[in-house]
Structures are given as structure tokens and as C-alpha cells.
mmCIF file of the C-alpha atoms, coordinates in Angstrom:
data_MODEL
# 
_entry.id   MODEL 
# 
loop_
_atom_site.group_PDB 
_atom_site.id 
_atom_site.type_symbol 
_atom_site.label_atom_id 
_atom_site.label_alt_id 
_atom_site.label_comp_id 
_atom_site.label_asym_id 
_atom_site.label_entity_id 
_atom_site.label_seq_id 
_atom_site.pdbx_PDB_ins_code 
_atom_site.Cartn_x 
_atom_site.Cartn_y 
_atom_site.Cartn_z 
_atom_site.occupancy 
_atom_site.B_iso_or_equiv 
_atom_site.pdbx_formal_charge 
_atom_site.auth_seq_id 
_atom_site.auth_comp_id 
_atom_site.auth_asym_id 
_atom_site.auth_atom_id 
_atom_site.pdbx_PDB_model_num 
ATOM 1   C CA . UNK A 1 1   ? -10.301 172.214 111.092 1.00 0.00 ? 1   UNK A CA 1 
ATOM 2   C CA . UNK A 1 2   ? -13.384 172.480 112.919 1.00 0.00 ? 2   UNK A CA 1 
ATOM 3   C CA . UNK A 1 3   ? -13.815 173.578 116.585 1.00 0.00 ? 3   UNK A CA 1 
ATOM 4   C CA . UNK A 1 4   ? -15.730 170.711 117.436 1.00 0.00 ? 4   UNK A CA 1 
ATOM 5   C CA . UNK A 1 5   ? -12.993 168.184 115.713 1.00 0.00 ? 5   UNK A CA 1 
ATOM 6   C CA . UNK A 1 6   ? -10.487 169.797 117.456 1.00 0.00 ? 6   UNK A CA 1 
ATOM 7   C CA . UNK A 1 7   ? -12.417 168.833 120.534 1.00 0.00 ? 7   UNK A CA 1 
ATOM 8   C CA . UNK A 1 8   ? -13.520 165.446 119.713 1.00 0.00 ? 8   UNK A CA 1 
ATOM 9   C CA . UNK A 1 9   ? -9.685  164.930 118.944 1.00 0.00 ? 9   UNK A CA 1 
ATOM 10  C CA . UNK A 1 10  ? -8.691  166.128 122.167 1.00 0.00 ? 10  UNK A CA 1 
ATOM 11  C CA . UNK A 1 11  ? -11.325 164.356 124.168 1.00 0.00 ? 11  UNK A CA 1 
ATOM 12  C CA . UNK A 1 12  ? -10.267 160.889 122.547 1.00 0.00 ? 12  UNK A CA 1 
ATOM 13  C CA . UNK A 1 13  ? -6.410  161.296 123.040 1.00 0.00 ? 13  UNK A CA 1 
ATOM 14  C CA . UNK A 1 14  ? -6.921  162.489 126.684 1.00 0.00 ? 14  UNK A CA 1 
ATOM 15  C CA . UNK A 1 15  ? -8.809  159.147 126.799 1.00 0.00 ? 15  UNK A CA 1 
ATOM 16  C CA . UNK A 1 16  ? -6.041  157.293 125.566 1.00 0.00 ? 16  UNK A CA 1 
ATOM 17  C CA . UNK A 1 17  ? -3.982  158.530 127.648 1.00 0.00 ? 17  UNK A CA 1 
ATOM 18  C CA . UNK A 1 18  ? -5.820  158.464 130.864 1.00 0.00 ? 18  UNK A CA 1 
ATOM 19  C CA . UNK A 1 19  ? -7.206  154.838 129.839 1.00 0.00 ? 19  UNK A CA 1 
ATOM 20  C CA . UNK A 1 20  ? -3.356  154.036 129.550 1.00 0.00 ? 20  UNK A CA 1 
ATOM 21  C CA . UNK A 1 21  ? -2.045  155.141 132.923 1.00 0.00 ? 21  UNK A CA 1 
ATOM 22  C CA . UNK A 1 22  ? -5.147  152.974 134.868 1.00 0.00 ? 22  UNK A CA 1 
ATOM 23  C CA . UNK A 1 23  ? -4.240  150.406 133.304 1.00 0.00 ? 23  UNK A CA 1 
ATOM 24  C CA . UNK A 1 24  ? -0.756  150.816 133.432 1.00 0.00 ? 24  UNK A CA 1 
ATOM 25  C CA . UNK A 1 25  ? -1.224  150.695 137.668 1.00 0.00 ? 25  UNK A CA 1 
ATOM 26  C CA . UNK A 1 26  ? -2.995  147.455 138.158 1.00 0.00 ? 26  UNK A CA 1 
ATOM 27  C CA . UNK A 1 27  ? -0.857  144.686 138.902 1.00 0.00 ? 27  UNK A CA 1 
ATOM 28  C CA . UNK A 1 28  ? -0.508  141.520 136.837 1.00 0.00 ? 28  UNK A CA 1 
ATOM 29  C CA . UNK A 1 29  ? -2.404  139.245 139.253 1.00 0.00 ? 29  UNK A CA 1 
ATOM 30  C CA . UNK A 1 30  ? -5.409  141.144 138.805 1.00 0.00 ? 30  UNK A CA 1 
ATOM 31  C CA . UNK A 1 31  ? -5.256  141.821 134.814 1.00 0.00 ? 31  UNK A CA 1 
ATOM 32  C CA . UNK A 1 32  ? -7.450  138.666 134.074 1.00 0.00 ? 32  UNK A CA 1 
ATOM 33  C CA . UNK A 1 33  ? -9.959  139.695 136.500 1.00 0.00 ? 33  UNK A CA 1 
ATOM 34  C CA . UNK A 1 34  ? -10.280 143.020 135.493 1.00 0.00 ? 34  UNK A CA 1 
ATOM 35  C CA . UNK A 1 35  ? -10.569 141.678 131.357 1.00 0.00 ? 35  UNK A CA 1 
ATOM 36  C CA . UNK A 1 36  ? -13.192 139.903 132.241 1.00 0.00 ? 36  UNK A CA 1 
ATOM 37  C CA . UNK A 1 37  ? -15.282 142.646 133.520 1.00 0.00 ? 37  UNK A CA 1 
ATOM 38  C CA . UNK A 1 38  ? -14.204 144.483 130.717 1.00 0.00 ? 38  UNK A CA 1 
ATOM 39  C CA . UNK A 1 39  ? -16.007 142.093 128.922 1.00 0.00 ? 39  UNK A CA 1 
ATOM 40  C CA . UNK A 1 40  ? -19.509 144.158 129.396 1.00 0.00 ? 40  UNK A CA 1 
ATOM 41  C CA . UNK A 1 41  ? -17.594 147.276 127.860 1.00 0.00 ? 41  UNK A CA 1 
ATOM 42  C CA . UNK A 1 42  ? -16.454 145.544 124.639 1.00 0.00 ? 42  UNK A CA 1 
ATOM 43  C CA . UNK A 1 43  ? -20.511 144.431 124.027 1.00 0.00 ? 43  UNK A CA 1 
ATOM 44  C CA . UNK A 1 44  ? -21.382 148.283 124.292 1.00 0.00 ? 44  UNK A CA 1 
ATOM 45  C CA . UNK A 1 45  ? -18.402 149.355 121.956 1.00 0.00 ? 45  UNK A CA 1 
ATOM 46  C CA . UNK A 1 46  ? -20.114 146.274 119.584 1.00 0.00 ? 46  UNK A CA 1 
ATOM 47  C CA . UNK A 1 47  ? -23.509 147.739 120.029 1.00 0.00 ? 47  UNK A CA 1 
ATOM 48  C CA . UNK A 1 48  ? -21.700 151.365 119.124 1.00 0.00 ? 48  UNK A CA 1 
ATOM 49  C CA . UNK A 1 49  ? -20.287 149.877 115.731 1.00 0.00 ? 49  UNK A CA 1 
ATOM 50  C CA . UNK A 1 50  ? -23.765 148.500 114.575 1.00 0.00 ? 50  UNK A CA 1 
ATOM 51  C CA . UNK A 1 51  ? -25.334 152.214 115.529 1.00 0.00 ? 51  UNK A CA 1 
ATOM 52  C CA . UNK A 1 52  ? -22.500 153.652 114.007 1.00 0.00 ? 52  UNK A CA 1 
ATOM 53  C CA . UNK A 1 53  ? -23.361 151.391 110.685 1.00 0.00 ? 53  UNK A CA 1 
ATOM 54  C CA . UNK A 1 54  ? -27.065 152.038 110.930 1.00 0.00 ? 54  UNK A CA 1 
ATOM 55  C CA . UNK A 1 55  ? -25.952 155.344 110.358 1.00 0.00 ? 55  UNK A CA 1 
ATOM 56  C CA . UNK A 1 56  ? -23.426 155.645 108.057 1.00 0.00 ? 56  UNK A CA 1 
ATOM 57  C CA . UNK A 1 57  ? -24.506 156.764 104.294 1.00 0.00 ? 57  UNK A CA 1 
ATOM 58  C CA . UNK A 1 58  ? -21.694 156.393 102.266 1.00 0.00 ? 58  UNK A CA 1 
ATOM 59  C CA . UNK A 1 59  ? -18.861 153.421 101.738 1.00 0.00 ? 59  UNK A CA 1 
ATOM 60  C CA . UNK A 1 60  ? -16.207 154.317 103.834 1.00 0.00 ? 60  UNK A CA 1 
ATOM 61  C CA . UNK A 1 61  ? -19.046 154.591 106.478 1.00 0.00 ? 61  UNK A CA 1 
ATOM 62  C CA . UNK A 1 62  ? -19.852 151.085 105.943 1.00 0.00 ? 62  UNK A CA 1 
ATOM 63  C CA . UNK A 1 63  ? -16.321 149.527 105.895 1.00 0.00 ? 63  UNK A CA 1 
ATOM 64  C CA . UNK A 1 64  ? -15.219 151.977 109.137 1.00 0.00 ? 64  UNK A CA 1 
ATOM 65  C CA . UNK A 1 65  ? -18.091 150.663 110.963 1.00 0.00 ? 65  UNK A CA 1 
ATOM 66  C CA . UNK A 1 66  ? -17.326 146.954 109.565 1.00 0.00 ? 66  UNK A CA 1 
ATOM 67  C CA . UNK A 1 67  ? -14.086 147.175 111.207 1.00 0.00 ? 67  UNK A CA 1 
ATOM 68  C CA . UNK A 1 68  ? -15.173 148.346 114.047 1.00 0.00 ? 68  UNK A CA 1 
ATOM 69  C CA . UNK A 1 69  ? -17.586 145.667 114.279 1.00 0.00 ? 69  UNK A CA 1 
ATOM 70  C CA . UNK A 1 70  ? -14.890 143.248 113.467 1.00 0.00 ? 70  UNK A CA 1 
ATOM 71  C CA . UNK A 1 71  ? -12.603 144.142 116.211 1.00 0.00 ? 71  UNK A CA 1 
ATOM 72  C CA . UNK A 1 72  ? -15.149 144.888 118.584 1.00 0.00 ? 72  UNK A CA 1 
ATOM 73  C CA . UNK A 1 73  ? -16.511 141.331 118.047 1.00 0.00 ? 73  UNK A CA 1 
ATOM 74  C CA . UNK A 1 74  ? -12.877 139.499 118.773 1.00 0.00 ? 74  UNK A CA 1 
ATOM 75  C CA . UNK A 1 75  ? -12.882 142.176 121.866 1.00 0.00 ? 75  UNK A CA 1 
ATOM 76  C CA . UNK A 1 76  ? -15.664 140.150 122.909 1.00 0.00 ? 76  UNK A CA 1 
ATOM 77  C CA . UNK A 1 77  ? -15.004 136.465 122.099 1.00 0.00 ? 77  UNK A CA 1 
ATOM 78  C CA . UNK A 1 78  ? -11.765 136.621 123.679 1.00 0.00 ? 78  UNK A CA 1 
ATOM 79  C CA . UNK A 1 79  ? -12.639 138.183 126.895 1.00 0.00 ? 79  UNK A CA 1 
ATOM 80  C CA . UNK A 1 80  ? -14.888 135.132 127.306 1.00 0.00 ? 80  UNK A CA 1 
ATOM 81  C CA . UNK A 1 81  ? -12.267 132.769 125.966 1.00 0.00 ? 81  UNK A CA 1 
ATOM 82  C CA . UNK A 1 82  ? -9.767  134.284 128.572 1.00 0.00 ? 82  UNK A CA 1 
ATOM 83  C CA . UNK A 1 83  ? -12.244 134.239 131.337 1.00 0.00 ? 83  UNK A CA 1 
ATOM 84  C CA . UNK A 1 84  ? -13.143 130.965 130.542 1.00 0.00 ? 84  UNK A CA 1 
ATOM 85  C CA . UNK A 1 85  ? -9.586  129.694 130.518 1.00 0.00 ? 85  UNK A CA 1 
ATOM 86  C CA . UNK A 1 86  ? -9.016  131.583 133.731 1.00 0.00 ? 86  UNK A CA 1 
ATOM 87  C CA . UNK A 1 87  ? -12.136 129.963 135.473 1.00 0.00 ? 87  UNK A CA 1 
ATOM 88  C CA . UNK A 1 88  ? -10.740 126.561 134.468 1.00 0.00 ? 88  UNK A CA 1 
ATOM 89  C CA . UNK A 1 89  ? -7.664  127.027 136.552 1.00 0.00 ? 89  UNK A CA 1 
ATOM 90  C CA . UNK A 1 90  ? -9.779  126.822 139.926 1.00 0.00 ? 90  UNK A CA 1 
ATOM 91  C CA . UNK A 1 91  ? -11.617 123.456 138.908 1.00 0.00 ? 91  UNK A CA 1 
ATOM 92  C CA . UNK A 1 92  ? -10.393 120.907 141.412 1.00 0.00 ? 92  UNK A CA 1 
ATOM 93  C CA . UNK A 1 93  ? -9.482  117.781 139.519 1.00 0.00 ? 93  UNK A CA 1 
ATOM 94  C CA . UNK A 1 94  ? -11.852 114.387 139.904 1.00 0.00 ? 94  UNK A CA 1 
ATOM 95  C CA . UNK A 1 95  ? -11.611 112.376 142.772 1.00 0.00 ? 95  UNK A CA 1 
ATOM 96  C CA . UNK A 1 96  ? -10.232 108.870 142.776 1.00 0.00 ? 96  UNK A CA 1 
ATOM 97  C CA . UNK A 1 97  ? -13.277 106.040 142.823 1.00 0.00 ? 97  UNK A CA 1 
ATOM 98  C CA . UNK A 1 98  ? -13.692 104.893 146.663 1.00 0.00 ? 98  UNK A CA 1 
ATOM 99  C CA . UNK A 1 99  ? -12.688 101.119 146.697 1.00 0.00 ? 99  UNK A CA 1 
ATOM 100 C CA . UNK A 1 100 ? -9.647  101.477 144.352 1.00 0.00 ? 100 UNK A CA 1 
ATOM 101 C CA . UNK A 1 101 ? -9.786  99.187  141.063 1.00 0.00 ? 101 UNK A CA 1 
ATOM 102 C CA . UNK A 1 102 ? -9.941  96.094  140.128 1.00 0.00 ? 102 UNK A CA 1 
ATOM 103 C CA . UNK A 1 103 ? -6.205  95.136  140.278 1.00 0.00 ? 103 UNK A CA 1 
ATOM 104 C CA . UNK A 1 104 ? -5.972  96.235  144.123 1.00 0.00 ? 104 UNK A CA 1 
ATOM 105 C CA . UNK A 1 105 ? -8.503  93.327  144.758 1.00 0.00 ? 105 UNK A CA 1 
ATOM 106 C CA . UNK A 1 106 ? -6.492  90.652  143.356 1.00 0.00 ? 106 UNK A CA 1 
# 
């Protein structure tokens, strides 16, 4: 094993774990918030995959970076589905017609 794998593997597991303890802290009432600003991170990890494919010479190179494209791209789409979902709850509902209807009159 290399001395740069060795550090590339340590970098991403501190990541992991330091990405996992920040989360880990916020409370529930702000998790949909905070996804949806997330949102901007998943599109660079997207743009990363198609790099990454650009790249990549040889067929597990293509199908690694497929599937990272893959799940980067349903990263994305639901973000914006639960942002959208969450942006719906704070729509106030229609108001009534002034007047009231037709039967009131008779």
C-alpha cells in the first residue's frame, strides 16, 4: 500500500466521521432546512462524477463514475423534492369567495 493511499484513506474516513458527528448535533427541526442547502453540495459531488468519468480510461472507471453519477443525481432530485414538499407546508390555504355562494342567497 501506497503512502499516498494510506492518506487518501485516512483523509476520507476522518471525513466520515467528522461529517457524522455535525450532523449527528443538529436537531430534527432544522434537518429539512439544512438538506436543502445541502442541495448546492450534491450538484458539485454530480459535477465531480462527470470529471471523474471524463477521466476514467478503463471499464470499471466508467461504471464507478456511472454510479456515482447515479447516486449523486437522486442526491439532487430529492433535495429539491424534499424542499419542495417542505415549502408547501407554509402555503396558506385559499380564501373563501367574499359574498358566500349561491345557496346562502336563497
Amino acid at each position: 500500500m501506497s503512502a499516498s493511499l494510506l492518506s487518501d484513506i485516512s483523509i476520507f474516513l476522518l471525513s466520515l466521521l467528522v461529517g457524522f458527528e455535525v450532523i449527528s448535533k443538529v436537531p430534527s427541526t432544522l434537518h429539512t432546512p439544512l438538506m436543502s442547502a445541502a442541495n448546492s453540495i450534491h450538484g458539485i459531488v454530480l459535477v465531480g462524477a462527470m470529471l471523474t468519468a471524463a477521466a476514467a480510461h478503463t471499464t470499471v472507471g466508467y461504471v464507478l463514475s456511472f454510479i456515482a453519477a447515479a447516486f449523486a443525481g437522486m442526491n439532487v432530485v430529492g433535495g429539491y423534492r424534499v424542499t419542495d414538499r417542505m415549502l408547501q407546508m407554509f402555503k396558506r390555504p385559499p380564501l373563501p369567495p367574499k359574498g358566500g355562494t349561491d345557496q346562502d342567497r336563497s
